[in-house]
MIDOSE-1310 file (N, C-alpha, C; in nm, 2 decimals, decimal comma, always signed):
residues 121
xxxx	+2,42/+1,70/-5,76/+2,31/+1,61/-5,80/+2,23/+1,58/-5,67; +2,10/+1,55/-5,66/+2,03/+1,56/-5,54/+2,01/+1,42/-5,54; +1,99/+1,43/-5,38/+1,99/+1,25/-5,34/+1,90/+1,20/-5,43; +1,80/+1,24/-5,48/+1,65/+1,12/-5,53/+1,73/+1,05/-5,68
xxxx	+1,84/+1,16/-5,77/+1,85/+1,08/-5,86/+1,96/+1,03/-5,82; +2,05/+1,04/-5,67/+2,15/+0,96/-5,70/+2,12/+0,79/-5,62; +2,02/+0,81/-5,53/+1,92/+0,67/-5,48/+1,91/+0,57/-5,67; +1,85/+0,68/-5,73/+1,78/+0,61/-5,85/+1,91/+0,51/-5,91
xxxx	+2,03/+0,62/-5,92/+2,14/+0,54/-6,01/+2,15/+0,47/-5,94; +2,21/+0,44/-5,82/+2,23/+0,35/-5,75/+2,20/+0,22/-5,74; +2,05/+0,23/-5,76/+1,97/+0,13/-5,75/+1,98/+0,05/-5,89; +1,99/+0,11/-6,00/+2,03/+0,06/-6,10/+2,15/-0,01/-6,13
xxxx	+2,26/+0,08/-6,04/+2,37/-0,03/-6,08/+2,39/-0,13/-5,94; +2,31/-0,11/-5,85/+2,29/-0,28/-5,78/+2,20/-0,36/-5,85; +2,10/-0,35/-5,94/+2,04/-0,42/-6,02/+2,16/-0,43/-6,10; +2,23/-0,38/-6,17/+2,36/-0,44/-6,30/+2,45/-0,54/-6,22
xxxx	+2,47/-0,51/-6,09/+2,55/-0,57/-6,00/+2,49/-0,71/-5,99; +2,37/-0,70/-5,93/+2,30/-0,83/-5,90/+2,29/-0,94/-6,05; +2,27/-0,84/-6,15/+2,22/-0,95/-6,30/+2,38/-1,00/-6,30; +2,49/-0,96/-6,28/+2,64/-0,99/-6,35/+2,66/-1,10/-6,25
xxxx	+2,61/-1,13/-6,13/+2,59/-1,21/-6,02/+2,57/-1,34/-6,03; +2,43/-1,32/-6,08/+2,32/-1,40/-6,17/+2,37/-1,50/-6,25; +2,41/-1,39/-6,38/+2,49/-1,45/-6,48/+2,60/-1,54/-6,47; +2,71/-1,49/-6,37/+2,78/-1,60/-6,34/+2,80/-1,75/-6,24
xxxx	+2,67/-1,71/-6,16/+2,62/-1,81/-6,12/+2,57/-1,92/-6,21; +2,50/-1,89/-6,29/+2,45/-1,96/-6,37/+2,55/-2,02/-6,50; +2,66/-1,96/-6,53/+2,77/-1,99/-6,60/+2,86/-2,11/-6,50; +2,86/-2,10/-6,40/+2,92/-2,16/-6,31/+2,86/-2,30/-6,27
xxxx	+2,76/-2,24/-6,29/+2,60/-2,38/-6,29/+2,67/-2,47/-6,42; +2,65/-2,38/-6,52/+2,65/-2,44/-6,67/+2,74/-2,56/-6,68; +2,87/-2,49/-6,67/+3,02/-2,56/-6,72/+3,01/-2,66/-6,56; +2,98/-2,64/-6,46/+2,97/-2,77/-6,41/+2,88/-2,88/-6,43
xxxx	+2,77/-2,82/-6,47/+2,66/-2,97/-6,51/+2,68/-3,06/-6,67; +2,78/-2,92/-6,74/+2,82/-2,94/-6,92/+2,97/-3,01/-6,88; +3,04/-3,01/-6,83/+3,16/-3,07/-6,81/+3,16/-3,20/-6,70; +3,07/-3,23/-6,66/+3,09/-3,35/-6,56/+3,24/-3,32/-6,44
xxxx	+3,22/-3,22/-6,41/+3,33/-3,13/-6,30/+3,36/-3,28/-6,21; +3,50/-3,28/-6,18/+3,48/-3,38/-6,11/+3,47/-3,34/-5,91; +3,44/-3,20/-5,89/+3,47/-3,18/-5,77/+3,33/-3,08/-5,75; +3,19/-3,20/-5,74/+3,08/-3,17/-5,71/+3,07/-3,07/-5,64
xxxx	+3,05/-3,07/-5,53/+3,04/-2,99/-5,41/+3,12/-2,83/-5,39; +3,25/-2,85/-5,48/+3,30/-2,69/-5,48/+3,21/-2,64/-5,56; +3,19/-2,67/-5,70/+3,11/-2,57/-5,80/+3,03/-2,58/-5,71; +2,95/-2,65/-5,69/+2,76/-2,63/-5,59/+2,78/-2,57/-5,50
xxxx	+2,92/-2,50/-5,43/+2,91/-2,39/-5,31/+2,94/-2,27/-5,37; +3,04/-2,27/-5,46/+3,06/-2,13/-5,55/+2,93/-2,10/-5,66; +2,83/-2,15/-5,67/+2,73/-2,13/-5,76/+2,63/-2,09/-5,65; +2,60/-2,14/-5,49/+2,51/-2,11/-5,40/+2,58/-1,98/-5,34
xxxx	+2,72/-1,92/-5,35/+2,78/-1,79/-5,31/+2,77/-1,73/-5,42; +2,75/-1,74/-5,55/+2,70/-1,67/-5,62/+2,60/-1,59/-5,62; +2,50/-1,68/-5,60/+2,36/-1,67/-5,61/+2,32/-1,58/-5,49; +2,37/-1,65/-5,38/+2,36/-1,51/-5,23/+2,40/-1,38/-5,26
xxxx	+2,52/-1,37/-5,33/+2,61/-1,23/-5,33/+2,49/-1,17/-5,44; +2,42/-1,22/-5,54/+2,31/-1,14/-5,64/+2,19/-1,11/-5,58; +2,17/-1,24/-5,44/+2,02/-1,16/-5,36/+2,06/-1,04/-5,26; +2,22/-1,02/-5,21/+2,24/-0,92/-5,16/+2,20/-0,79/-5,23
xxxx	+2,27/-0,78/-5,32/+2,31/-0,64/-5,43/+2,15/-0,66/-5,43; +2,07/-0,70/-5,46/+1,90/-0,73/-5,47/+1,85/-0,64/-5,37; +1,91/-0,69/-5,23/+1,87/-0,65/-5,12/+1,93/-0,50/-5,16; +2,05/-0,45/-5,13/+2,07/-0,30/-5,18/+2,02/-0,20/-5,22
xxxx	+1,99/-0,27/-5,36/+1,93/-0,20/-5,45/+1,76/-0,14/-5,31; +1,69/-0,22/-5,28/+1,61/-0,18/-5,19/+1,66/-0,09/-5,06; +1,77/-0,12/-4,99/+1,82/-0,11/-4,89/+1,86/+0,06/-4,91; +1,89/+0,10/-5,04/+1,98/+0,24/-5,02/+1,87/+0,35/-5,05
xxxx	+1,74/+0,30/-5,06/+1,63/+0,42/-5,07/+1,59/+0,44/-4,94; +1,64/+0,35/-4,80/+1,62/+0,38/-4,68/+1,67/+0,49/-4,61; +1,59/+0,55/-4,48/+1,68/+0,65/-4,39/+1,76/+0,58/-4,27; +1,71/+0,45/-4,26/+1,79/+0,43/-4,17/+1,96/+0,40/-4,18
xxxx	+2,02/+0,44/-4,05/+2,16/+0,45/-4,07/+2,25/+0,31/-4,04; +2,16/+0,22/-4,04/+2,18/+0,06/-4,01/+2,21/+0,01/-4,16; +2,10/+0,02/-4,28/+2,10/+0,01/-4,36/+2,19/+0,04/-4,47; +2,27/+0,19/-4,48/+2,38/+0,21/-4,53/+2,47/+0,16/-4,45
xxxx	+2,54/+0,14/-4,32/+2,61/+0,04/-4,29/+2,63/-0,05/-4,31; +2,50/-0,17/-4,33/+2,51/-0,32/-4,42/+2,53/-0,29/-4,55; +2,48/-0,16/-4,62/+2,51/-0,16/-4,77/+2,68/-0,15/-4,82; +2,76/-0,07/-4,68/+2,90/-0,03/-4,71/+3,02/-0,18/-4,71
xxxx	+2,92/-0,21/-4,59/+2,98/-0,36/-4,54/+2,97/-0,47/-4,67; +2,85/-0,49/-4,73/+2,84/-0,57/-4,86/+2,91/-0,53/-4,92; +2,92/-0,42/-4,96/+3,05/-0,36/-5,08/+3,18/-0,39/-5,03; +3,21/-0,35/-4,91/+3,35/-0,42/-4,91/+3,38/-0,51/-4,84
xxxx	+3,30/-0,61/-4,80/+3,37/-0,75/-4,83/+3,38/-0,81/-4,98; +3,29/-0,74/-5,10/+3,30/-0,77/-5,19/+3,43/-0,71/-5,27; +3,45/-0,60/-5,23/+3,56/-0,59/-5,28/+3,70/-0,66/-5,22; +3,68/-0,67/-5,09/+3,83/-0,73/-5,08/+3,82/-0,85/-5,10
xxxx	+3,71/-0,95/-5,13/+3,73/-1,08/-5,23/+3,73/-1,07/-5,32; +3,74/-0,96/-5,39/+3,83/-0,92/-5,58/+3,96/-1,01/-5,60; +4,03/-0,98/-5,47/+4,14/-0,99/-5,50/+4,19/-1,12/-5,43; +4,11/-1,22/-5,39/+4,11/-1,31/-5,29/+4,15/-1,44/-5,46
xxxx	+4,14/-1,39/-5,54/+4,13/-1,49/-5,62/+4,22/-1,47/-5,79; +4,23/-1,52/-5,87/+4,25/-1,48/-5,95/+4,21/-1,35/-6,07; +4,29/-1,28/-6,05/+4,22/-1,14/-6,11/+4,21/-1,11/-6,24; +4,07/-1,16/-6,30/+4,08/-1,11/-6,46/+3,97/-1,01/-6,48
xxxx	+3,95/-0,97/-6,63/+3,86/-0,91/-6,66/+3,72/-0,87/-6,60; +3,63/-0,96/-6,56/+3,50/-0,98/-6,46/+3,55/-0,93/-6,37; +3,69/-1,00/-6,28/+3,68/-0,93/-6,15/+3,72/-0,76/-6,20; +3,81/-0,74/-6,27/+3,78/-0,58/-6,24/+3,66/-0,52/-6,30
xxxx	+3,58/-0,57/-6,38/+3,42/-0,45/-6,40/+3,37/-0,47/-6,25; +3,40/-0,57/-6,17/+3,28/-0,57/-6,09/+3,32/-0,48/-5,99; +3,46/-0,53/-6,00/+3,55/-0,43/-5,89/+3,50/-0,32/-5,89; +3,53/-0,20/-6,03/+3,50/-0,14/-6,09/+3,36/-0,07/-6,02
xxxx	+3,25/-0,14/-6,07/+3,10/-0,11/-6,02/+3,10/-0,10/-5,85; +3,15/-0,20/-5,81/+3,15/-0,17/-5,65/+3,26/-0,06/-5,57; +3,31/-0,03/-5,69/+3,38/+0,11/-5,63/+3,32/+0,24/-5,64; +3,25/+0,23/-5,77/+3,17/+0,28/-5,78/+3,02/+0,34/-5,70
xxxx	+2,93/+0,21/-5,68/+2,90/+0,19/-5,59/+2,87/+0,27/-5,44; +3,01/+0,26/-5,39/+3,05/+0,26/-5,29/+3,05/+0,40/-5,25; +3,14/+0,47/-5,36/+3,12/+0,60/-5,35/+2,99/+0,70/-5,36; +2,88/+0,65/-5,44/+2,75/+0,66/-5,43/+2,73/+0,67/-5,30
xxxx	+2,70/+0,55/-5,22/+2,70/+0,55/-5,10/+2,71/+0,63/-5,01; +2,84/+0,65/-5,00/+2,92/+0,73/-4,95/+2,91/+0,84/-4,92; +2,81/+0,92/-5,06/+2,79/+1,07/-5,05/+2,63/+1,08/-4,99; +2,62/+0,98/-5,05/+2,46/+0,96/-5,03/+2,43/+0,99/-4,81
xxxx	+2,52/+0,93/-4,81/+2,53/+0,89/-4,67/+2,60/+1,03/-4,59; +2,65/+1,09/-4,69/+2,70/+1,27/-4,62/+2,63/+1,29/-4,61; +2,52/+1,31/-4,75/+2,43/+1,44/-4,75/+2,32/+1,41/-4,69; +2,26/+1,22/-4,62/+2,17/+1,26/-4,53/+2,22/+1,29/-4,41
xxxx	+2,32/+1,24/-4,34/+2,36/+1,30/-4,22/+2,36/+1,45/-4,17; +2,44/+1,51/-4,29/+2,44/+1,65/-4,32/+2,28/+1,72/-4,27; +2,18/+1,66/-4,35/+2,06/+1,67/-4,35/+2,01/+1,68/-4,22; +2,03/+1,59/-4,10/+1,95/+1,53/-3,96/+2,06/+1,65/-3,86
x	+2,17/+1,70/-3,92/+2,22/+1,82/-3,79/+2,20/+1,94/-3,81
């Protein structure tokens, strides 16, 4: 497959990445403003780490049509600190699709990042 359409998928599943982000940010918003949570300040820091981790994958999605080799380093680094907080917590369903996508991901990356190096020798 040639780099341009694997840039394209990519960028699509950091947009899928970033909306599932979103979503649970805002689910997290929800059930704390709908339940009267009694521990304000955690939900309001896990709903503001929410929301960063969806403007990352945001940033990505932009970030992996670049040549620079800075750029796929912050994109590999986002992916796995995201993945090794998969498992920092309780592991259900959500956490493995996302798992899942950012292994995915990653591997995209990955090749992406052979075949331009490959390219520059």
């Amino acid at each position: 497959m040639d780099s341009g359409k694997l840039i394209q998928f990519s960028k699509w599943l950091f947009w899928l990445n970033a909306a599932v982000w979103l979503a649970l940010a805002i689910w997290t918003m929800t059930a704390f403003f709908n339940n009267g949570a009694r521990d304000t300040l955690t939900f309001l820091i896990i709903g503001i780490l929410m929301l960063g981790n969806a403007a990352a994958f945001l940033w990505c999605s932009r970030a992996v049509q670049k040549q620079a080799t800075w750029y796929r380093f912050a994109i590999m680094a986002i992916l796995a600190v995201n993945i090794l907080l998969t498992f920092t917590d309780q592991f259900g369903l959500f956490d493995f699709l996302t798992l899942l996508l950012d292994l995915i991901l990653l591997g995209l990356v990955l090749v992406l990042h052979r075949q331009r190096s490959r390219h520059w020798l």
